[in-house]
N, CA and C atoms as an extended XYZ file, in Angstrom:
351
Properties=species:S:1:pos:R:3:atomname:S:1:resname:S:1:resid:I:1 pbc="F F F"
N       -81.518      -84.256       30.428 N   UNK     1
C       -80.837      -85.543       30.322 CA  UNK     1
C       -79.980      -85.550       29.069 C   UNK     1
N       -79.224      -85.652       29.121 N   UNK     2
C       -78.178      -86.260       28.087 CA  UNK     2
C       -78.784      -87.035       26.831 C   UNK     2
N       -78.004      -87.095       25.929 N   UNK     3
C       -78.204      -87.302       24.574 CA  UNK     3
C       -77.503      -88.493       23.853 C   UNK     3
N       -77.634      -89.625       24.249 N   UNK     4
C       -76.492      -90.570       24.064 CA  UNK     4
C       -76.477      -91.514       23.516 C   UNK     4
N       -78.008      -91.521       23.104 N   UNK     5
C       -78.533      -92.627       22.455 CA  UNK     5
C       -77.543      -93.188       20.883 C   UNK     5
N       -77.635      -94.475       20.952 N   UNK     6
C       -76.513      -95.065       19.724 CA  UNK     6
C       -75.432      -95.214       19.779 C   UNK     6
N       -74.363      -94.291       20.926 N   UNK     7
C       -72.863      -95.039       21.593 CA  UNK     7
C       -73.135      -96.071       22.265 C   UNK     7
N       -71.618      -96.626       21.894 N   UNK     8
C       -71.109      -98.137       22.034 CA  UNK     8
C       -71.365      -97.424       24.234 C   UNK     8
N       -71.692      -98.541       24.860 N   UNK     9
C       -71.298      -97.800       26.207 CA  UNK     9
C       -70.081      -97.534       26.683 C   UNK     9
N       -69.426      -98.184       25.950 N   UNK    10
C       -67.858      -97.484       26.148 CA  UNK    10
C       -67.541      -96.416       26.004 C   UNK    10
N       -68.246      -95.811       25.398 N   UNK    11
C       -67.812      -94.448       24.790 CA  UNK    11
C       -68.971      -93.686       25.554 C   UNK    11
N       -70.378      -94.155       25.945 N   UNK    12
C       -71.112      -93.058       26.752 CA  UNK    12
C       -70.136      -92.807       28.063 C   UNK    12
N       -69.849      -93.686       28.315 N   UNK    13
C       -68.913      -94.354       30.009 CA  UNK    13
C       -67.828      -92.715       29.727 C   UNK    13
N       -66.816      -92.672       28.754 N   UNK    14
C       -66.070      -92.116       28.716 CA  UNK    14
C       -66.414      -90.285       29.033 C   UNK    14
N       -67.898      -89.961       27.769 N   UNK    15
C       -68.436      -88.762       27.944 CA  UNK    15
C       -68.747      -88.749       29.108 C   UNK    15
N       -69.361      -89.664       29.909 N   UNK    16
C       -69.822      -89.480       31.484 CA  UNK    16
C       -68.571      -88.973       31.816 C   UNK    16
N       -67.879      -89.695       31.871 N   UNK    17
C       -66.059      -88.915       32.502 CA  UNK    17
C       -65.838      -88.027       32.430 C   UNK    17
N       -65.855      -87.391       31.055 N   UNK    18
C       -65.604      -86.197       31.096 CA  UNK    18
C       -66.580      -84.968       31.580 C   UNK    18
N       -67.638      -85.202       31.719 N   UNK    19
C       -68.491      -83.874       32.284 CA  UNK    19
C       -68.459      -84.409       33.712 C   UNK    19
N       -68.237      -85.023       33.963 N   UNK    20
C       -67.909      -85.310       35.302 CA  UNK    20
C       -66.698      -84.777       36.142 C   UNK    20
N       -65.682      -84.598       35.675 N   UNK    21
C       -64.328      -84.106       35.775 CA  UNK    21
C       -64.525      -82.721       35.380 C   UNK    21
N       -65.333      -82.103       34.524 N   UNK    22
C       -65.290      -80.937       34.047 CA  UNK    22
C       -66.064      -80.014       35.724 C   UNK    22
N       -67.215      -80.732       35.458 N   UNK    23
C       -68.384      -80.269       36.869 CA  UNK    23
C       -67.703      -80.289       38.020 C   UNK    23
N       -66.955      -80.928       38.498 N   UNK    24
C       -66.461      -81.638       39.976 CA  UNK    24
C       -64.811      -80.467       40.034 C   UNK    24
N       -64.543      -80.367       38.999 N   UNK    25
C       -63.116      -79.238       39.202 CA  UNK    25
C       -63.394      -78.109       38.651 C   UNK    25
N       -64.733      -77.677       38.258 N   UNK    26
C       -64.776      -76.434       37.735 CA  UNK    26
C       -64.024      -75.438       36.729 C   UNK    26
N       -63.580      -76.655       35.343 N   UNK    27
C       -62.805      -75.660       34.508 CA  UNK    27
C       -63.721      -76.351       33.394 C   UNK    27
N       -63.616      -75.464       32.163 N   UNK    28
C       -63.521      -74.980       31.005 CA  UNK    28
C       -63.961      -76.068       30.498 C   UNK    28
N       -62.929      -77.333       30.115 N   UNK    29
C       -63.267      -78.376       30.064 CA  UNK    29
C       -63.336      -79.754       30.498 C   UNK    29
N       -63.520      -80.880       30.227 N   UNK    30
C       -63.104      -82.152       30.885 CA  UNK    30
C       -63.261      -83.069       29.862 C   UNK    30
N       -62.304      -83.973       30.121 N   UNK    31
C       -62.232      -85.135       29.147 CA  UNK    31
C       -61.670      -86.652       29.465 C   UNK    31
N       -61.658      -86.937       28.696 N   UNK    32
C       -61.248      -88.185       29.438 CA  UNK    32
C       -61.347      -89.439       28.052 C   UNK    32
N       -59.884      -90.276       28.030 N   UNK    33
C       -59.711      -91.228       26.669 CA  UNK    33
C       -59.319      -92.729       27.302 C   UNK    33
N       -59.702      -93.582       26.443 N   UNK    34
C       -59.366      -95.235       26.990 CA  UNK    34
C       -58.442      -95.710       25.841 C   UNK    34
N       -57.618      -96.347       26.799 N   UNK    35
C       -56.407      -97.008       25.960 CA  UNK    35
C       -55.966      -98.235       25.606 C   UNK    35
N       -55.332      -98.640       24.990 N   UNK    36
C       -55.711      -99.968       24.298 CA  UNK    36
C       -56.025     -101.283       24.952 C   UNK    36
N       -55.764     -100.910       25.939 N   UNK    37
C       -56.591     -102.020       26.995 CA  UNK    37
C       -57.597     -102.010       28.089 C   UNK    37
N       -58.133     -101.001       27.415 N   UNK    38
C       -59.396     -100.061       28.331 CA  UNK    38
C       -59.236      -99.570       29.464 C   UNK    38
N       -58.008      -99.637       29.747 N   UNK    39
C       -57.871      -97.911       30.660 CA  UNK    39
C       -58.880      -96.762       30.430 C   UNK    39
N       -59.225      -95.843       31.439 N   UNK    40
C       -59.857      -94.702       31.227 CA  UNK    40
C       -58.691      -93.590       31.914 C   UNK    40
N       -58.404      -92.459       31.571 N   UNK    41
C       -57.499      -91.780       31.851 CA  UNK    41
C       -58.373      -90.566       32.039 C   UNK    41
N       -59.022      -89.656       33.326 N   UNK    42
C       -59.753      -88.689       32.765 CA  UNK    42
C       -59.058      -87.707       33.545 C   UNK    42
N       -59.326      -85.885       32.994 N   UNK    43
C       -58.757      -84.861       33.102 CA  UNK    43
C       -59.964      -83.259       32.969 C   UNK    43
N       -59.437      -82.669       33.475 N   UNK    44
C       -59.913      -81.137       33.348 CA  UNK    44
C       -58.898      -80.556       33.026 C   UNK    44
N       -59.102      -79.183       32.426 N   UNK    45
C       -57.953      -78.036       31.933 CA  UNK    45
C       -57.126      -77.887       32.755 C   UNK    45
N       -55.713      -77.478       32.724 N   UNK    46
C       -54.844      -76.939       33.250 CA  UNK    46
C       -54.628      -75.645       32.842 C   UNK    46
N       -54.556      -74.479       33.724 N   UNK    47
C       -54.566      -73.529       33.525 CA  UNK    47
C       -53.910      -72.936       34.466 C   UNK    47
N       -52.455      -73.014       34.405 N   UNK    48
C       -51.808      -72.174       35.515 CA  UNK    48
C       -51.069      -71.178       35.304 C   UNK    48
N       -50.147      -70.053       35.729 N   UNK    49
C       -49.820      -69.128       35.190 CA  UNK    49
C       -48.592      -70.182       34.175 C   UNK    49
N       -47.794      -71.133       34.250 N   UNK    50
C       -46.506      -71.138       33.476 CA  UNK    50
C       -46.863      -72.540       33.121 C   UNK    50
N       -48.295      -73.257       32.579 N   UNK    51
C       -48.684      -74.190       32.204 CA  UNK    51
C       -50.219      -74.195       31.999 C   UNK    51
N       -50.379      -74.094       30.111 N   UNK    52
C       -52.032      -74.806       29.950 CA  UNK    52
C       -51.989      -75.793       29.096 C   UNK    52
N       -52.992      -76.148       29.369 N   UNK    53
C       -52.988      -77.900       28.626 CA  UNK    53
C       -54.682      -77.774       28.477 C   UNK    53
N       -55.185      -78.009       27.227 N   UNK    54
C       -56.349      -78.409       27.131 CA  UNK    54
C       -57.038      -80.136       28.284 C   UNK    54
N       -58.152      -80.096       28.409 N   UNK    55
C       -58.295      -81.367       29.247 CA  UNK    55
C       -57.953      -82.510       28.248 C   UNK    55
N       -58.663      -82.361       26.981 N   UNK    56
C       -58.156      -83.531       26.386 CA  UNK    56
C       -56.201      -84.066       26.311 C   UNK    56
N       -55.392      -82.933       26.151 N   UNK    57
C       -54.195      -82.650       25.934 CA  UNK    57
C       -53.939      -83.588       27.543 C   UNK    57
N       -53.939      -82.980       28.491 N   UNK    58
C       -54.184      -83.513       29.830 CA  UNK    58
C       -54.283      -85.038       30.024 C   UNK    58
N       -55.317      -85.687       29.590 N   UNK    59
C       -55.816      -87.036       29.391 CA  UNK    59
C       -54.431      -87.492       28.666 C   UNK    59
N       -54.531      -87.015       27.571 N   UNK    60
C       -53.359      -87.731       26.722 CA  UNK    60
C       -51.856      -88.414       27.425 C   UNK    60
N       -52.004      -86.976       27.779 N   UNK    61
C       -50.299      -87.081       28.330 CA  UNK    61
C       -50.552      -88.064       30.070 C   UNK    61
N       -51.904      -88.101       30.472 N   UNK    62
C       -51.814      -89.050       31.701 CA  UNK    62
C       -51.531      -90.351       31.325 C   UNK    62
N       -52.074      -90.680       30.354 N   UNK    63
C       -51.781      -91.772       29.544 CA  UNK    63
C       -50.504      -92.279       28.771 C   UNK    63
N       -50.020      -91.488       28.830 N   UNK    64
C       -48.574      -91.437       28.218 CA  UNK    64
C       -47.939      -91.797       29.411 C   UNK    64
N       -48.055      -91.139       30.343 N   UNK    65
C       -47.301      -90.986       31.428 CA  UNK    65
C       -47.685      -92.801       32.547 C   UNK    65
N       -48.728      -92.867       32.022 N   UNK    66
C       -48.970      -94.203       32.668 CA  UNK    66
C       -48.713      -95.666       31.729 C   UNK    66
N       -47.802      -95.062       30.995 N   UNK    67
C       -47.528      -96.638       30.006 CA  UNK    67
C       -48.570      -96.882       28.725 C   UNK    67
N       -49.495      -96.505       28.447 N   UNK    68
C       -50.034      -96.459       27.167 CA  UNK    68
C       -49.421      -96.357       26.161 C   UNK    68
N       -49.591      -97.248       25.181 N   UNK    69
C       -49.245      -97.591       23.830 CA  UNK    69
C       -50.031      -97.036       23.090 C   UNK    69
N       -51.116      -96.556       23.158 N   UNK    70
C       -52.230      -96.242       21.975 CA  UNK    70
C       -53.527      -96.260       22.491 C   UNK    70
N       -54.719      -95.694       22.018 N   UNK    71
C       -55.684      -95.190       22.060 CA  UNK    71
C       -57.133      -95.692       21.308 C   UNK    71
N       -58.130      -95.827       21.829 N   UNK    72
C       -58.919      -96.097       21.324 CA  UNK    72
C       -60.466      -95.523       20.947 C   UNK    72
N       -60.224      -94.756       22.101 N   UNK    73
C       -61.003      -93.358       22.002 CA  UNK    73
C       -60.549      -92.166       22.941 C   UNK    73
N       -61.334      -90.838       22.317 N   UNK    74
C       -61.172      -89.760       23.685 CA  UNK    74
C       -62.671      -88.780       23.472 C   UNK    74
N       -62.702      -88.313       24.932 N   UNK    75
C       -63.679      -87.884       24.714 CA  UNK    75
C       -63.455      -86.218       24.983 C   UNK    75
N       -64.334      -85.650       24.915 N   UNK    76
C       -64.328      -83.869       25.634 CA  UNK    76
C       -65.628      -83.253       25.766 C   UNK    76
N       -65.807      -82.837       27.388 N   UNK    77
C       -66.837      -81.998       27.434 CA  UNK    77
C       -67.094      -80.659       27.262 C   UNK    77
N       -67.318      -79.906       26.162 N   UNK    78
C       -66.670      -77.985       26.646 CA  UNK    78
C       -68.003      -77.766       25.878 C   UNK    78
N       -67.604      -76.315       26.051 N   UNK    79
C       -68.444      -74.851       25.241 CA  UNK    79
C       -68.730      -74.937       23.539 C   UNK    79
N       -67.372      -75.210       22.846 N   UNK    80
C       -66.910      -75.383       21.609 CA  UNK    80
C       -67.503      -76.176       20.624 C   UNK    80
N       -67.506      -76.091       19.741 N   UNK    81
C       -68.594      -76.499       18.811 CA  UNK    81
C       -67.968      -77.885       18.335 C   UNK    81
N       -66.270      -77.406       18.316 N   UNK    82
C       -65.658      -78.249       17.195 CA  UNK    82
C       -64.192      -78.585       18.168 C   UNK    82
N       -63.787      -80.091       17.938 N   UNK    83
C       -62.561      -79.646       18.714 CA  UNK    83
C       -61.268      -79.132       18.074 C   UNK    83
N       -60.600      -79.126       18.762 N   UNK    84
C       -59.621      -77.848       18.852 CA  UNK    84
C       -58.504      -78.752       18.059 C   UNK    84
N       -57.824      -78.220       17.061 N   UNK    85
C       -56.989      -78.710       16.466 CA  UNK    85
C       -55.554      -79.606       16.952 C   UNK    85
N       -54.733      -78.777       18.146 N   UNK    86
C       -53.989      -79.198       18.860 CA  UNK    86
C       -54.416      -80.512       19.695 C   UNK    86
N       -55.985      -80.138       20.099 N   UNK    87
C       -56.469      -81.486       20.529 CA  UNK    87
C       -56.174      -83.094       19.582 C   UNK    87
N       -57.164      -82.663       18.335 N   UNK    88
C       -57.062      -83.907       17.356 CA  UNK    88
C       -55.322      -84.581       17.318 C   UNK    88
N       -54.343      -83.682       17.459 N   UNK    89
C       -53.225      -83.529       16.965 CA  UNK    89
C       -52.911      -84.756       18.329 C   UNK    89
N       -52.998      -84.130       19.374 N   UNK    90
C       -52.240      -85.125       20.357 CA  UNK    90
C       -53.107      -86.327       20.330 C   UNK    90
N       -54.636      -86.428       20.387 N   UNK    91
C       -54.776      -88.144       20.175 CA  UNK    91
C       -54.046      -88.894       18.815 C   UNK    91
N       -53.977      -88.202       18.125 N   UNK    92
C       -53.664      -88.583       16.649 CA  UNK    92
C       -51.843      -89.310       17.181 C   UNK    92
N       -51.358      -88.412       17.786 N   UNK    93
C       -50.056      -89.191       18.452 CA  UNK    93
C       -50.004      -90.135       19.227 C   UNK    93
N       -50.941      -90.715       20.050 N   UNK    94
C       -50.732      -91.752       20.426 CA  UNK    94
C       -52.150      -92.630       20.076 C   UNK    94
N       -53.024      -92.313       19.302 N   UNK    95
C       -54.132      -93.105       19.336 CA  UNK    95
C       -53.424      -93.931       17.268 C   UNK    95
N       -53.093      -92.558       16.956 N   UNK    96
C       -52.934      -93.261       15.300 CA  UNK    96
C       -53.864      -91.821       14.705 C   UNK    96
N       -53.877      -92.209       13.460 N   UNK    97
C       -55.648      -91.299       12.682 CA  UNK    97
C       -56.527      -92.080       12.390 C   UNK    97
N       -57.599      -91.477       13.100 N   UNK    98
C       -58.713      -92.197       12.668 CA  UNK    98
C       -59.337      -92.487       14.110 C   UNK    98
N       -58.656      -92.141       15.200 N   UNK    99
C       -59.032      -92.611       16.487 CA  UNK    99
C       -60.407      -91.734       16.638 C   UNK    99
N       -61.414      -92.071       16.924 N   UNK   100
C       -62.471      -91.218       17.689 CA  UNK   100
C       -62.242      -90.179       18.366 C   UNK   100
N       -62.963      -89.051       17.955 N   UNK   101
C       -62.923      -87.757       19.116 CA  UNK   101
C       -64.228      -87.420       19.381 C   UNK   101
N       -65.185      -87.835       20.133 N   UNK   102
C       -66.243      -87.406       20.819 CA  UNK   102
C       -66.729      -86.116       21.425 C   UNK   102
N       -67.095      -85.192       20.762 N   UNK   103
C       -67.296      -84.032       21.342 CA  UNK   103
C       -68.690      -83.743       21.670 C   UNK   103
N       -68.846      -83.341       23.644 N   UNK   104
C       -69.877      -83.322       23.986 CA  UNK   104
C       -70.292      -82.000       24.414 C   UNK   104
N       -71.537      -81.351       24.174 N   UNK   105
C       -72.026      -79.959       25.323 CA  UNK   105
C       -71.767      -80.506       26.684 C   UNK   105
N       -71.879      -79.079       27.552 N   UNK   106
C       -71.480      -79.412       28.992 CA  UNK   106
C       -72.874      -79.692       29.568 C   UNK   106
N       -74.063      -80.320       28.855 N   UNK   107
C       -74.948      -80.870       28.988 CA  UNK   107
C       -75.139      -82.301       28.785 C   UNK   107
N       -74.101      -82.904       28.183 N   UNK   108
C       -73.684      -84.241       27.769 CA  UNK   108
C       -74.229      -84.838       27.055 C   UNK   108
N       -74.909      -83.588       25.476 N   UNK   109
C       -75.036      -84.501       24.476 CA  UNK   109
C       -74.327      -84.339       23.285 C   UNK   109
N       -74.055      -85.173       22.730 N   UNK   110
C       -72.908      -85.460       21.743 CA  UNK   110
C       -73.226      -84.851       20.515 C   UNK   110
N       -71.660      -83.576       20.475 N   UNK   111
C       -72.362      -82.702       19.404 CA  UNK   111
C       -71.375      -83.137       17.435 C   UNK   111
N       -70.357      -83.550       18.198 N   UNK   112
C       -69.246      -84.138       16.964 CA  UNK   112
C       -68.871      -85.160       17.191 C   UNK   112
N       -69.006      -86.194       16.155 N   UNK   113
C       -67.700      -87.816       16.362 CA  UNK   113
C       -66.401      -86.662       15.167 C   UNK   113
N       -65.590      -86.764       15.906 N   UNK   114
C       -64.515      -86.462       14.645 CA  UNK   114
C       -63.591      -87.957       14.783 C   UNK   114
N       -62.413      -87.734       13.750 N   UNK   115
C       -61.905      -88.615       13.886 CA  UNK   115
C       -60.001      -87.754       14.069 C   UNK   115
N       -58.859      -87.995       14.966 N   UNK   116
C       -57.611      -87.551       14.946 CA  UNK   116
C       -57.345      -87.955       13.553 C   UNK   116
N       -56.871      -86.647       13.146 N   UNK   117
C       -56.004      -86.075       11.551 CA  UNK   117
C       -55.032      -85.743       11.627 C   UNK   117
């Protein structure tokens, strides 16, 4: 069972998303971010020969692409200990710094809060 104890449920809601999206499409990772009016936007990796996009990267830009102004959290389910720099980088563009980055095992317990830098 998952590890979730002490998130707001907004934010368990979101990690659910993302290992959910990760499990159900079978890549690498999954993620998934809510936007300033609690949208949930969720995603898995893209990995094609002439396009990759991390899942979080993915999320972002669905959100972009769907009229979002800004960010309030994001989440990610992967392997990785720590997230990925390019990651922080794109919430940090539309969330601000300081936005939450939730990083979960693909067991869904929460191994980092970072914050976009």
């Amino acid at each position: 069972m998952s590890e979730l104890t002490g998130l707001d449920p907004e934010d368990k809601k979101i990690i659910t998303l993302a290992r959910s999206a990760r499990a159900r499409n079978g890549v690498a990772e999954g993620a998934a971010v809510r936007d300033e009016t609690g949208r949930t936007y969720v995603a898995g990796t893209v990995a094609l020969e002439s396009l990759r996009l991390s899942a979080l990267q993915t999320a972002v830009a669905m959100a972009v692409a769907s009229g979002a102004k800004g960010l309030e959290a994001a989440a990610v389910v992967t392997a990785a200990d720590t997230p990925a720099e390019a990651d922080l980088a794109a919430v940090r563009d539309l969330g601000g710094a300081g936005t939450p980055v939730l990083l979960a095992g693909p067991d869904g317990t929460l191994r980092v809060r970072a914050e976009a830098r």
